[in-house]
C-alpha positions in Angstrom: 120.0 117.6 120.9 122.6 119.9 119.2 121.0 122.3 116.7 117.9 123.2 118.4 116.9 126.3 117.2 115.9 128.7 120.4 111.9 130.0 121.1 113.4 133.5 119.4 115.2 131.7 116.4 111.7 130.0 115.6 109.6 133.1 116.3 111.9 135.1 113.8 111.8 132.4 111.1 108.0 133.6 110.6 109.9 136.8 109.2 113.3 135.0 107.6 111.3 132.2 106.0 108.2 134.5 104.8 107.1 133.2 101.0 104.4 136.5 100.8 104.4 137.8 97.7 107.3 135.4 96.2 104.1 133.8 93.5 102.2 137.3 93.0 100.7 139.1 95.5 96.7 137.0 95.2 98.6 133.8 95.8 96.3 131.0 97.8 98.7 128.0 96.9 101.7 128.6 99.3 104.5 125.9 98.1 101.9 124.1 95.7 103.3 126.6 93.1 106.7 124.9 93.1 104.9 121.6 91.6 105.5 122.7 87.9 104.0 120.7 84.5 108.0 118.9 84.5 107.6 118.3 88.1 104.5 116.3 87.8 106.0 114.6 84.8 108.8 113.7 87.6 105.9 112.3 89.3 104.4 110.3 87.0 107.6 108.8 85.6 108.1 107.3 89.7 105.1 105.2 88.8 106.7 102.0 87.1 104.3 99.2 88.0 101.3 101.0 88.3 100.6 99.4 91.8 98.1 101.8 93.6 98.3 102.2 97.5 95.8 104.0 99.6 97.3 106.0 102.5 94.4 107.0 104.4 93.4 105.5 107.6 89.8 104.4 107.7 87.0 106.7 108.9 85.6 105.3 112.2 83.5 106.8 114.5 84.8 106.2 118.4 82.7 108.6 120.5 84.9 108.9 123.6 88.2 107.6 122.7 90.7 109.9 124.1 92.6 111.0 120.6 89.1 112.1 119.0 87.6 115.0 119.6 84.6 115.4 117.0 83.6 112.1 115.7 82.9 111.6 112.5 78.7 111.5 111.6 77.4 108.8 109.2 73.4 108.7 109.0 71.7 106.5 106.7 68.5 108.2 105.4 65.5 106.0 104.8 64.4 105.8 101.3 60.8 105.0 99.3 61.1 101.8 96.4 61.5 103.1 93.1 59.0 100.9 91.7 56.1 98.9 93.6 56.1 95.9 91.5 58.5 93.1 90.7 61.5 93.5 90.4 61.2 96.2 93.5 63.9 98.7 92.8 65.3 100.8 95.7 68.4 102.8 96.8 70.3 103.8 100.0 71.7 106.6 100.9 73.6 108.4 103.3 74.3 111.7 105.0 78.2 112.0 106.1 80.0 114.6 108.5 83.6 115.3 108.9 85.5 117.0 111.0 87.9 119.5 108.9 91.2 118.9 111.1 92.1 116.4 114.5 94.4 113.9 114.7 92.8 110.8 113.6 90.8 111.6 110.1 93.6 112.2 107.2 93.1 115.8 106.0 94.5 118.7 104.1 95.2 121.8 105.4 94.4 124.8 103.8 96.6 128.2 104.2 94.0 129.8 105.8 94.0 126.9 109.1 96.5 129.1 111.0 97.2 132.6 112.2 99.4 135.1 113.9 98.0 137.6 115.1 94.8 137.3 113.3 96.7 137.0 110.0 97.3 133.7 108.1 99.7 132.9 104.7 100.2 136.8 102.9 99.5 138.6 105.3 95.5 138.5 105.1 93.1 138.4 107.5 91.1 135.4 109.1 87.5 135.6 110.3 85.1 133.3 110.8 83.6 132.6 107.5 81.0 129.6 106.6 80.3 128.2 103.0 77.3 130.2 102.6 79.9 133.4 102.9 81.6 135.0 100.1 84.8 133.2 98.5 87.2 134.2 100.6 91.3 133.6 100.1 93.4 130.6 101.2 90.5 128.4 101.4 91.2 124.4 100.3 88.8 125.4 97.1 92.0 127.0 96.3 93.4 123.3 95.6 90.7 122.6 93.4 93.2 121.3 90.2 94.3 118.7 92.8 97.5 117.8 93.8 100.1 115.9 91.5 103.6 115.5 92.5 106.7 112.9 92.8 106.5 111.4 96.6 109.2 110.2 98.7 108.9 108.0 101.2 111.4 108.4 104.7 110.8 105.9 107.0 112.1 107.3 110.1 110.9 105.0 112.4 112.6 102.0 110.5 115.4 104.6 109.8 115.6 104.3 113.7 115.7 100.9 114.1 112.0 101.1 116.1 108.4 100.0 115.4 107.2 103.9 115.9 108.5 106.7 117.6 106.6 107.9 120.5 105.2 111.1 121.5 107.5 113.8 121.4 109.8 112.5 119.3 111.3 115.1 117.1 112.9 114.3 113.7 115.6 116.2 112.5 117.5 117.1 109.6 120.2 114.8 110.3 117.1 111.4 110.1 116.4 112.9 106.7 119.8 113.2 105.0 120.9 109.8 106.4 118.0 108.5 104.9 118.7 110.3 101.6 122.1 109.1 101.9 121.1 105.3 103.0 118.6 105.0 100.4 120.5 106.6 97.4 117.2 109.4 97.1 116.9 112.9 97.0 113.9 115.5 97.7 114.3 117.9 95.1 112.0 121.3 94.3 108.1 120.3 94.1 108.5 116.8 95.7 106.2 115.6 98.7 108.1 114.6 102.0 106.0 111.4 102.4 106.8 111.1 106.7 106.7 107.8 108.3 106.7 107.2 112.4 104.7 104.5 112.9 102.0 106.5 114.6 99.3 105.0 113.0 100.5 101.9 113.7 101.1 102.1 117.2 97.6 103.1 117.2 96.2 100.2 115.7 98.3 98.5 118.3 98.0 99.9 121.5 94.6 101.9 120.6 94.8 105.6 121.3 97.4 107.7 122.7 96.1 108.9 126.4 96.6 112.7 125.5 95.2 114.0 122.7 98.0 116.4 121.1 101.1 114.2 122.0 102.6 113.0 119.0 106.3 112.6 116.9 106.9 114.5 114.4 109.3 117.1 112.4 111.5 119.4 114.8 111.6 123.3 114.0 115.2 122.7 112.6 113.8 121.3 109.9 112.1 124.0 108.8 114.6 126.2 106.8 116.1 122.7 105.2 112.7 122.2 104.0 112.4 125.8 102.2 115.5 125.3 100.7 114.7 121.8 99.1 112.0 123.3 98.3 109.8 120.8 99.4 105.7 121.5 98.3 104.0 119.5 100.7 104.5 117.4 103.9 102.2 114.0 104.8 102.9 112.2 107.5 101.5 109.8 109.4 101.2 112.1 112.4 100.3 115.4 112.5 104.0 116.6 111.5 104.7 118.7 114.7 106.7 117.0 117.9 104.4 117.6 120.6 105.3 118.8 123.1 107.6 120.7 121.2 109.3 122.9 124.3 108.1 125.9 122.7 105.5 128.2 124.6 104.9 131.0 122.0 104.6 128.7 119.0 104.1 125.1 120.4 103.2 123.7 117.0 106.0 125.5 114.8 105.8 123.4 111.7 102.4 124.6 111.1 102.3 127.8 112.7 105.5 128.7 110.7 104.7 126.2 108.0 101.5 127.6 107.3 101.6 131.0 107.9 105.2 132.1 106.6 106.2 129.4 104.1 102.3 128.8 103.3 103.4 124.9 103.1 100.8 122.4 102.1 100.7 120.0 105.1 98.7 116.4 104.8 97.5 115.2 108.9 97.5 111.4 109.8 97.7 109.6 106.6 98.8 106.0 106.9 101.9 104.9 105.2 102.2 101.2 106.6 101.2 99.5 103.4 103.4 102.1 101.4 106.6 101.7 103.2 106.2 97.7 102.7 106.0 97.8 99.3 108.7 100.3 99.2 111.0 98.2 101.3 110.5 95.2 99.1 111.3 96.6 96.2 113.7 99.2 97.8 112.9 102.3 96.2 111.4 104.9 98.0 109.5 107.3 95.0 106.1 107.3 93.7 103.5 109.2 91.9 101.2 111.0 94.8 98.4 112.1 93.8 95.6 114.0 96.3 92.1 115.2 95.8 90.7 117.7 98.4 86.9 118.3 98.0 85.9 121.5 96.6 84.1 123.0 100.3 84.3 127.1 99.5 85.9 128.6 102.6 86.7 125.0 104.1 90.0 125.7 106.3 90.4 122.0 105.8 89.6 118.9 103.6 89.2 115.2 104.6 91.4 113.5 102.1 92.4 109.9 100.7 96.2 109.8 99.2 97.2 107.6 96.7 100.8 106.5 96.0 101.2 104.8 92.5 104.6 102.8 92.5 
């Protein structure tokens, strides 16, 4: 494909694309910063119907399948009755586990997921830290005000003329400005790049992909279009890198660079199949997308469930 950038033109772009220091020097929110009060009034003015849409896939637990690496815990814990005579009053409860980051459970990154070096987003440096620990920088407590913004929805895959795209399937700057062009819509500063491939689909179709890490997603080309759209955070229904990428010193450039240069908000496997319906029916691709990471002090990731509001 013309326009691939070479493994040194993607290892400099952790130096040409660098955002350190660009919001102050004790920055934690990356690209966040660029979602301004009028840019969340852009948001909320996509939302004309008020329809709400979940775009998380559902939390299973599938010990063994070959895409899941730590399965997600769920224990119910036995409770005593409330009361001991009629009406017997009682509760239930539960004890729940996630796994911060894989490529099945729809999650937020936080800036502090990736490092070169030792060193993640602004140069600082990433040890092993638990929540017991001292507050520590970068963390997804630093997203604790949520995440408000206009989202727009490219369907690549339908873009493509194809169910999904499959693994290793890069997307390139040339799918999202035919899409912008085809679909009359523009990403502008603050907006979130709301990614469809179908990858959650073809899931729920052909149950999980045989390797693990193979997936579609956004080429390294992409990267410097998306600084200078200014583009505050990525979901897609992947986990936004092409894998394998052909790179050997950053195989996952979207968020090594992503993360540790641009310090880009990135969204993992969300599930846009219901969104890009409604979408297409009513052909018009923005919405109000709204996200609400848990407050976990030093969490390099947060389980997450989007919502679009058309």
């Amino acid at each position: 494909m013309a326009g691939i950038p070479s493994e040194e033109d993607v290892v400099g772009y952790l130096d040409r694309l660098d955002n350190a220091g660009r919001w102050g020097p004790a920055d934690e929110l990356g690209t966040l910063n660029l979602i301004t009060p009028e840019v969340r009034l852009r948001g909320l003015a996509a939302a004309c119907e008020g329809l709400a849409i979940g775009c998380a896939r559902p939390i299973v637990i599938e010990p063994g399948a070959s895409d899941v690496l730590h399965p997600p815990v769920h224990e119910s814990i036995a409770t005593t009755p409330m009361t001991n005579v009629a009406p017997r009053v009682g509760t239930a409860a539960d004890r729940l586990g996630f796994p911060g980051h894989g490529v099945t459970i729809t999650h937020v990154d936080s800036l502090s997921h990736f490092h070169v070096d030792g060193h993640g987003y602004g140069g600082r440096f990433l040890g092993s830290r638990t929540a017991a620990d001292p507050p520590s920088r970068g963390s997804v407590e630093a997203m604790r005000d949520g995440i408000v913004t206009r989202g727009v929805l490219v369907d690549v895959a339908a873009g493509r003329g194809v169910q999904w795209l499959e693994a290793g399937d890069a997307i390139g700057v040339d799918d999202l400005e035919k899409w912008e062009t085809t679909h009359r819509v523009r990403l502008e500063s603050g907006d979130a790049l709301l990614l469809r491939t179908g990858w959650a689909l073809r899931r729920q179709v052909l149950g999980p992909y045989p390797e693990r890490k193979h997936r579609p997603g956004l080429g390294a080309a992409a990267l410097p279009w998306l600084q200078e759209r200014g583009v505050a955070l990525i979901a897609s229904d992947a986990a936004h890198d092409a894998v394998p990428s052909g790179y050997t010193r950053l195989p996952m450039p979207i968020h090594t660079v992503g993360s540790v240069a641009m310090g880009l908000c990135l969204l993992d496997n969300a599930d846009f199949e219901a969104l890009a319906s409604a979408c297409s029916e009513r052909d018009r691709w923005t919405c109000l997308f709204v996200v609400a990471p848990l407050r976990w002090v030093n969490a390099t990731g947060s389980p997450v469930t989007p919502i679009a509001v058309l």
